[in-house]
C-alpha positions, 0 to 999 in steps of 0.5 A: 102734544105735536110730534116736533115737542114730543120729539124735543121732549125725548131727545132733551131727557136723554141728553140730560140723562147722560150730560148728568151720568157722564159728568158726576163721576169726573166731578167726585174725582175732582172734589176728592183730588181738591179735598186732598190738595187742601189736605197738603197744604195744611199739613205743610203749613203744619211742619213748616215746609216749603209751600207751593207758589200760587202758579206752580203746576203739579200733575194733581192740578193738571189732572184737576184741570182736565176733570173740571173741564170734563165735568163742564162739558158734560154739565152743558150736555146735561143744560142743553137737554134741559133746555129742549124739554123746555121748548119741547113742553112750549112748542106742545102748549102751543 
């Protein structure tokens, strides 16, 4: 294995494991705040209550906003360490 790959190898695995580290704790909290968004609107549905407009801003779905994009982001991390394990392993094979 050529110096370069091996090098794109290592870097690659430590990309992945902090896009993934880094992403999994901002996705949970966005699955749970969903859980219990969904939760509501049952339970308004339920009584009868008003029900939120489709476009109506809450700070649960800002807050939503902002760990779907943090999940996203650190997800590309994680991707891009992927993709340099990848050309790493090409660039050794060849």
């Amino acid at each position: 294995m050529s110096l370069l790959g091996f090098g794109l190898v290592l870097v690659g695995v430590v990309l992945f494991g902090l896009g993934y580290a880094r992403a999994r704790r901002p996705w949970r909290r966005y699955q749970a705040l969903r859980a219990q968004d969904e939760n509501a609107e049952r339970y308004r549905a339920w009584r009868g209550g008003p029900t939120s407009t489709a476009g109506e801003k809450t700070g649960a779905s800002v807050a939503m906003a902002i760990l779907r994009r943090e999940a996203r982001v650190w997800a590309s991390v994680a991707l891009a360490g992927v993709v340099l394990v990848v050309v790493g392993f090409i660039l050794a094979a060849a």
